[in-house]
C-alpha positions in Angstrom: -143.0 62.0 -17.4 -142.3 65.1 -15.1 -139.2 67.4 -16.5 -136.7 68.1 -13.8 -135.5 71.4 -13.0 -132.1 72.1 -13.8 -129.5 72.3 -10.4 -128.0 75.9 -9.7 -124.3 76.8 -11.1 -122.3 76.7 -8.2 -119.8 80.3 -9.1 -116.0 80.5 -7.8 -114.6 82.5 -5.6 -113.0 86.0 -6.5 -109.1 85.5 -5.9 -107.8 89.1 -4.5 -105.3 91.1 -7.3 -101.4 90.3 -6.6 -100.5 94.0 -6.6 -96.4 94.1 -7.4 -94.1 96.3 -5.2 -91.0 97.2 -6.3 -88.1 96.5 -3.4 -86.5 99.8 -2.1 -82.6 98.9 -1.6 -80.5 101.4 0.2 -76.6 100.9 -0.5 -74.3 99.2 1.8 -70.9 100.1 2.6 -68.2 97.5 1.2 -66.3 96.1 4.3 -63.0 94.1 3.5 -62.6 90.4 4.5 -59.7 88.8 4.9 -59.2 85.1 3.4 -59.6 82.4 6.7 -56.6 80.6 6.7 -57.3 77.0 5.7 -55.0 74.2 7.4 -55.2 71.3 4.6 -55.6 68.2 5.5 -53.9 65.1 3.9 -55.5 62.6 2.1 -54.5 59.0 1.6 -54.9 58.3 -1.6 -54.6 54.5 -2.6 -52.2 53.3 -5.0 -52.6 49.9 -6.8 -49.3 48.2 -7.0 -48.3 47.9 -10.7 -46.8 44.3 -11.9 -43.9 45.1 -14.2 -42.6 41.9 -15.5 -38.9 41.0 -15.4 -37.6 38.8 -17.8 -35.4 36.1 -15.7 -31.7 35.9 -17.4 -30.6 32.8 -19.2 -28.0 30.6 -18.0 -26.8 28.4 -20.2 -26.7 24.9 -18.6 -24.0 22.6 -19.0 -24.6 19.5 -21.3 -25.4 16.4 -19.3 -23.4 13.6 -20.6 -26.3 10.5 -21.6 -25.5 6.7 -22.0 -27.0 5.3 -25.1 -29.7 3.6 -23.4 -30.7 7.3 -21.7 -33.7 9.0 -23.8 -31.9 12.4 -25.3 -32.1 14.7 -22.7 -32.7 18.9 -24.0 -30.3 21.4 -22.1 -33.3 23.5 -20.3 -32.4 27.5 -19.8 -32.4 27.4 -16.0 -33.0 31.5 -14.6 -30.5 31.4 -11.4 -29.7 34.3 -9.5 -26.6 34.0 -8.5 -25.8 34.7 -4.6 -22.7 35.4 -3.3 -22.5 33.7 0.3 -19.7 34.6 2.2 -17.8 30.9 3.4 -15.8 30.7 6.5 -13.1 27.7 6.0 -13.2 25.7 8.9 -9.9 23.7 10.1 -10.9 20.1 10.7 -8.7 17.4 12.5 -8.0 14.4 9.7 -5.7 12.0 11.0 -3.7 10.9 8.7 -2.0 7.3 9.1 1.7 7.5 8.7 3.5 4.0 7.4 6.7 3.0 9.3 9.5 3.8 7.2 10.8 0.8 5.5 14.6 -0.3 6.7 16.2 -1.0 3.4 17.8 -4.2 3.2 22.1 -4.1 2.8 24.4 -6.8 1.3 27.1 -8.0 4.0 30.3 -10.2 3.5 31.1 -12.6 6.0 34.2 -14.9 6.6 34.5 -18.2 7.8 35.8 -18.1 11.5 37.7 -20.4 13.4 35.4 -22.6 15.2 34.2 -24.0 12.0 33.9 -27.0 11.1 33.9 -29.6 8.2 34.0 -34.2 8.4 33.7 -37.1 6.3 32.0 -39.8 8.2 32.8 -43.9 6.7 32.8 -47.5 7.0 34.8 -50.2 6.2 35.3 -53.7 6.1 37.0 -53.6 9.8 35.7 -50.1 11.5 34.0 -47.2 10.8 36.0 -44.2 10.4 36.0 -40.2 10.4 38.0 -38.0 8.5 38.4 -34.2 9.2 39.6 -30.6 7.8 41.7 -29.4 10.2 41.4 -26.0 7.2 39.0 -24.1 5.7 39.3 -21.3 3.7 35.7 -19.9 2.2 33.9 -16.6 2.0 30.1 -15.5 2.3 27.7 -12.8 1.0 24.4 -12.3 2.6 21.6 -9.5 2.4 20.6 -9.1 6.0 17.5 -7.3 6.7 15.5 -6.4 10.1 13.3 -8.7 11.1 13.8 -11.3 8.8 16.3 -14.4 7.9 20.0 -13.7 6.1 19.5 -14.6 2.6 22.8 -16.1 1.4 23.3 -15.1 -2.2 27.2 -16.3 -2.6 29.2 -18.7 -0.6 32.3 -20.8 -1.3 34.4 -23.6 1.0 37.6 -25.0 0.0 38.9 -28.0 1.6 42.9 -28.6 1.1 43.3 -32.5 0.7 46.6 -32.3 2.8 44.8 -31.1 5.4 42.3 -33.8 6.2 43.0 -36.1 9.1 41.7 -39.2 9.4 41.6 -41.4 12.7 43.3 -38.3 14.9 46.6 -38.3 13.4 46.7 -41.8 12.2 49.3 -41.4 9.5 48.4 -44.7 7.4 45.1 -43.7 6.8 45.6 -40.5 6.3 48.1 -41.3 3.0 45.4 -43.5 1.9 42.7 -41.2 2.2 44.7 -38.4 0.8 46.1 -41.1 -2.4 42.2 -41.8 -3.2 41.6 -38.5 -3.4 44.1 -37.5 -5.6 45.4 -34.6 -3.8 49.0 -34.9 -6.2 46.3 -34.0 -9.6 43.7 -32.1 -7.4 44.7 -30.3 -4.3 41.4 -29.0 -2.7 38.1 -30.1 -2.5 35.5 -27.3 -3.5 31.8 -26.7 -2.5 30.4 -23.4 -4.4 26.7 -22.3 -3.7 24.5 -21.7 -6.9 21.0 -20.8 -5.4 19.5 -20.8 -1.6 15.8 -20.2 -0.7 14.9 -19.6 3.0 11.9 -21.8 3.7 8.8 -20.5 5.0 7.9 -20.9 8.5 11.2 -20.1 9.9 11.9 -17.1 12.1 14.8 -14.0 11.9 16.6 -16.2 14.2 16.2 -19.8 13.3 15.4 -20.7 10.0 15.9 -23.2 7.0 18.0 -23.0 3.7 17.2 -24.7 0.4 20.7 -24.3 -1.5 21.9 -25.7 -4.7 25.4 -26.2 -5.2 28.5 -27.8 -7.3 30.6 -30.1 -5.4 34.0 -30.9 -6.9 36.1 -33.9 -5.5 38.6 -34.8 -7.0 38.4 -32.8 -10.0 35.2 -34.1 -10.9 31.9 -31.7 -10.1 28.9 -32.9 -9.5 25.8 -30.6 -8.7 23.9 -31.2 -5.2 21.5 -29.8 -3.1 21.0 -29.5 0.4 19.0 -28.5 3.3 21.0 -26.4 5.4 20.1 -24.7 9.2 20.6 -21.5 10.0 20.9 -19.9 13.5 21.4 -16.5 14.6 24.3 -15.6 16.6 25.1 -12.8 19.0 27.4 -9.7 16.8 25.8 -10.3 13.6 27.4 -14.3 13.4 25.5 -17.1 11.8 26.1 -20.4 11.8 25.2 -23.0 9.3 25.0 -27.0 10.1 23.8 -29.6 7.5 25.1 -32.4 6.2 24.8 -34.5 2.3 25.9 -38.4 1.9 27.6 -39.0 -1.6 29.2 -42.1 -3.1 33.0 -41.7 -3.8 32.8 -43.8 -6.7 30.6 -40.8 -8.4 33.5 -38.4 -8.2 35.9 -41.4 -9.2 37.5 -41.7 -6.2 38.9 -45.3 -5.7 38.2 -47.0 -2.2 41.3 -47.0 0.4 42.3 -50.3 1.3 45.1 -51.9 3.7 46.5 -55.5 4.0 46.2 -56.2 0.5 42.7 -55.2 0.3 41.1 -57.4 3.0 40.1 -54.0 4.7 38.5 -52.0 2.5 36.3 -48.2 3.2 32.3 -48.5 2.1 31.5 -46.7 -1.1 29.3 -44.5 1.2 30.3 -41.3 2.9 28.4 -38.7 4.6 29.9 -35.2 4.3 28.9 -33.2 7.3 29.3 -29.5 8.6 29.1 -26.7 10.8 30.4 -23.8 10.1 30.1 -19.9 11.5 30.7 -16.7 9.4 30.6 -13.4 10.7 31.8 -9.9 10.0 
């Protein structure tokens, strides 16, 4: 085996020495500066809101009244702020209905005037007959309102026996009407009301009476009732027309005869009569 030669060291390159030199300063004269005046600007610096928390104020609430079938029901602490709002009253048109005062009613006594009138209508064996008051004497009491029927609360007639005429003046009869009814013992025939009702359907003007009464004929009373008309007149008058059958024998009254009693008056009378009262 041939040996090889070994290869040439390759040498490095001298560097050159760093030699050091030593800076010559020379002084320099201080000159004065004055501070450059500096305008600052602002900066916006960004602040983060902070959340303080308020704690609401308690109202107490007012207790809600609960049926028994309601579940309880817990007052809850409601936070209200209260707020002051300024209101304005307003004036608002109401109309108001206004009644019609009512007209009080007043009691009013009335007399019996002259064209009243009061007869006895009978029969007899012969002829029938009619006996009349040529007097009355009586009295009334009525509450009169507006609008609306008299209500008669008191009322009297009196019939004087010695007045009643029988036949227009016929004297005969007349004694024997006046003997049977006693007028020697019982001098007046009476009529007194008790009660009257106006019936419904009337009007202020003409109108309808239910009256109870005692009727006394020859002193015996008897209680009766009638239905009487009523019509009003001109100046506050009203007159009243009805009329009521009886049987003298109930008030004991004996039958007139003549000629020995072969004419003899019916049992049966009807009492008529129309009579006007006014102020």
């Amino acid at each position: 085996m041939t040996e090889m030669a070994p290869a040439p060291l390759a040498l490095e390159p001298e560097l050159p020495t760093a030699v050091l030199v030593e800076p010559t300063v020379e002084p320099v004269e201080a000159v004065p500066v004055k501070p450059a005046a500096v305008a600052a600007k602002p900066v916006a610096v960004p602040v983060k809101p902070v959340a303080v928390p308020v704690k609401p104020a308690t109202v107490p609430a007012k207790p809600v009244a609960v049926s028994a079938k309601s579940a309880p029901v817990k007052p809850a602490a409601v936070p209200v702020k209260p707020a002051a709002v300024p209101v304005k009253p307003v004036a608002v048109p109401v109309a108001v209905p206004v009644k019609p005062a009512a007209v009080a009613a007043r009691s009013a006594s009335m007399k019996l005037l002259p064209e009243s009138r009061l007869w006895m209508d009978g029969g007899s064996t012969l002829h029938d007959w009619t006996c009349k008051s040529t007097q009355l004497i009586g009295s009334f009491t009525a509450t009169m309102a507006p609008g609306q029927a008299p209500q008669v609360t008191q009322a009297t007639i009196t019939v004087p026996v010695d007045q009643v005429d029988c036949k227009d003046g016929n004297e005969t009869m007349n004694k024997l009407m006046r003997k049977a009814l006693g007028s020697d013992r019982n001098p007046n025939v009476r009529y007194e009301l008790t009660g009257a009702t106006v019936r419904p359907g009337g009007t202020a003007d003409v109108f309808e009476l239910l009256t109870k009464g005692t009727l006394t004929i020859s002193g015996k009373s008897r209680a009766v009732e009638m239905t009487v008309q009523g019509h009003a007149l001109a100046g506050g008058k009203v007159r009243f027309t009805g009329s009521h059958p009886l049987k003298m024998s109930d008030y004991g009254v004996k039958r007139p005869s003549a000629l020995l009693g072969t004419i003899k008056a019916k049992d049966e009378v009807t009492v008529r009569f129309d009579v006007v009262v006014g102020p």
